[in-house]
N, C-alpha and C positions, 0 to 999 in steps of 0.2 A: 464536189471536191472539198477536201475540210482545208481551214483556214492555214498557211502559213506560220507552222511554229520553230522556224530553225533555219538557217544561213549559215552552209559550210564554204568558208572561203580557205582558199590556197594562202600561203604568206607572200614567198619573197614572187614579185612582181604581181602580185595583188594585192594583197593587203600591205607588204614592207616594198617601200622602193629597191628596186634591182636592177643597176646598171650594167647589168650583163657580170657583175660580181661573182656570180658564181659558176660561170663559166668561163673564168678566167682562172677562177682557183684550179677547177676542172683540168684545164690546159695545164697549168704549172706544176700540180700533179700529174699527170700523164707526160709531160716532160722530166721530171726529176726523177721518174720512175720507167722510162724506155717505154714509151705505151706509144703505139703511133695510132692517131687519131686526128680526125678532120675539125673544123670547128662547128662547120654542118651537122656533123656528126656529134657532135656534144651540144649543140643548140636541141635536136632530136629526141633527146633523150632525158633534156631538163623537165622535173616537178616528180619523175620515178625515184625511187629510194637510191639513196647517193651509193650503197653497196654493191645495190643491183648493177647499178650503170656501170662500177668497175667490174661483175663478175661476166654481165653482156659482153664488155668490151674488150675485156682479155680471152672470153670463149671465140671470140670472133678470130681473135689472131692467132690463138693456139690448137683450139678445138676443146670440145668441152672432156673431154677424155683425157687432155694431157695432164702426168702426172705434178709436173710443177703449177698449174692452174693457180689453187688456191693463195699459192706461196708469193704469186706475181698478183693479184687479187689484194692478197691483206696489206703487202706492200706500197703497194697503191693506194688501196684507202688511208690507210696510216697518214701517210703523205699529206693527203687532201683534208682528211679531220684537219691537223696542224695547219695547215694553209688556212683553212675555212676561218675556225675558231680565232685564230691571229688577228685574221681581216675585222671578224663582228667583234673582237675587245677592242679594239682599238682605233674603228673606224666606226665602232655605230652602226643605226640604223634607223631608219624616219617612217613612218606612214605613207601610202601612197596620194595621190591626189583623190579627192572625193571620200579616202577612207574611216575616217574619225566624224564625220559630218552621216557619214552611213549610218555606222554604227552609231549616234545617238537616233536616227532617226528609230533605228529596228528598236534600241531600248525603250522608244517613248512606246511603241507600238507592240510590246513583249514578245517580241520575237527573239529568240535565244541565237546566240553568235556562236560557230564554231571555227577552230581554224585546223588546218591538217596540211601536211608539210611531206617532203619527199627528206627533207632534213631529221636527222636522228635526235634523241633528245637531249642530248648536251650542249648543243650547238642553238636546235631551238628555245632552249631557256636563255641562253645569251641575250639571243636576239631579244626574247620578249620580257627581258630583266633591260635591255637596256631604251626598250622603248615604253618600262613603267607597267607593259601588261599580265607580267605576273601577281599584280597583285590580287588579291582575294581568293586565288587557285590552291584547293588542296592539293595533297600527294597526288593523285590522279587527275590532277590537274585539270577541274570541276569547280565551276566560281558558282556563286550567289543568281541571282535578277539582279546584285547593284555591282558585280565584275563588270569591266568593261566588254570582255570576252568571257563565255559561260564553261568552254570545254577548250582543250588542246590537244591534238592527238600526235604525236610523230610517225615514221617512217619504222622504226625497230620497237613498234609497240604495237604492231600486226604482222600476221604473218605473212602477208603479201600486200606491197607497198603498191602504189598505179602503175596498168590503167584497172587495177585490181577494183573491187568496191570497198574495200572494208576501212579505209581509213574514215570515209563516209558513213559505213554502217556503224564503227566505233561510235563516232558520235554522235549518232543518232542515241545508238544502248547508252551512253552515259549520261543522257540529258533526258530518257525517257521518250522519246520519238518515237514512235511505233510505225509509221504509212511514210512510206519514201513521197507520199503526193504529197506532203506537207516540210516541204523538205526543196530547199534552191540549193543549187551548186555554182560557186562563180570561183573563175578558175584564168589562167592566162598561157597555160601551154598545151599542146594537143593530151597528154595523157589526163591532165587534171578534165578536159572535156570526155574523154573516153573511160574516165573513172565516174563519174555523175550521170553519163549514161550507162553505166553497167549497172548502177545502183538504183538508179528506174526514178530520178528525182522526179519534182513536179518540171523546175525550169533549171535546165542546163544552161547558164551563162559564161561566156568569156569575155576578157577584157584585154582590149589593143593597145594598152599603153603600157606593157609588160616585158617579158620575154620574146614575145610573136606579135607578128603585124596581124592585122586584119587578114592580108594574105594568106599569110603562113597557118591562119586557124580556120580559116573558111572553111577550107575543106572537111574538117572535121565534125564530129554529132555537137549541133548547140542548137538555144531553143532563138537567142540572140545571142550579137557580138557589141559591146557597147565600149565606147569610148575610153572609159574612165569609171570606177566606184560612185562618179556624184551621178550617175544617169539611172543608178538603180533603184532609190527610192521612187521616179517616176515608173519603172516597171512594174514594182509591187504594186501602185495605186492604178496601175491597169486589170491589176488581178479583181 
């Protein structure tokens, strides 16, 4: 197996704290915009591209045929951008627990950081403008060895968002990755697990102190399920 060169982690309930934040915007978009939806139902469907979940969820109630589709679709998303974007100017957002302690561990050991998001990139620069981690990021948003984070990839920056592979395989090609075996995926909701297994990682991991319990992710493809970000630098040192 060759060594360990890359860590793509999910953001919000993995790497950025999420208190259920974004399914609440979720909800009040799909409220201001007649959308009827369960909260199960939007728990379900967090870490997939925030377009997708409105085009899934208005096929569901209209059929995917119907002529206004689109029209209740863009309306919705509109909605929820504004909601979203509101919430991260002006509430912020924090690192999760064990997450900055990670990621110096991976830097001392050159392991390259990725993060990949079901969030578009407007919203994701928010976020990582106001937790400081944009910096060193060119236009392609592709940092140094002295970024805190080496790559970013969004949701509307591939053509198929989770439980798809390619936000994963993005950053694999941006940061020169070639063997998905040298390659961890840690992740907190069932898609972001069933995205790192479609992309054939070495170690599919999830984390229970996210969006999903332990419960709610067991069932799903992982290699482990681990507490918290501080428990992964003792998985790598088992590798």
């Amino acid at each position: 197996m060759p060594p360990i060169q890359l860590v793509v982690f999910d953001m919000a309930g993995t790497t950025v704290t999420d208190q259920h934040e974004v399914e609440r915007c979720f909800t009040e978009a799909a409220a201001q915009t007649s959308l009827p939806v369960s909260p199960e139902r939007i728990l379900a469907v967090q870490g997939m591209g925030k377009r997708q979940v409105f085009q899934m969820l208005w096929a569901e109630q209209l059929g995917e045929q119907h002529p206004e589709l689109e029209r209740h679709v863009n309306t919705s998303y509109a909605a929820f951008r504004h909601i979203l974007e509101t919430h991260y100017q002006t509430q912020g957002a924090s690192p999760t627990e064990g997450c900055l302690d990670t990621f110096a561990y991976l830097h001392k050991r050159g392991i390259a950081i990725a993060l990949t998001t079901g969030f578009y990139r407007a919203v994701t620069d928010i976020i990582l403008e106001k937790l400081g981690w944009l910096d060193g990021l060119n236009e392609q948003h592709v940092g140094t060895s002295d970024s805190l984070i080496q790559a970013s990839v969004a949701s509307d920056e591939v053509a198929e968002g989770r439980p798809a592979p390619l936000l994963i395989e993005r950053a694999m090609h941006l940061l020169g990755v070639t063997d998905p075996k040298a390659v961890v995926n840690v992740g907190d909701t069932p898609s972001d697990l069933l995205s790192g297994q479609a992309a054939g990682v070495r170690l599919n991991l999830g984390v229970v102190n996210g969006t999903h319990s332990l419960d709610q992710l067991q069932p799903h493809p992982h290699d482990q399920l681990l507490a918290s970000l501080a428990e992964l630098p003792a998985v790598l040192e088992a590798l």
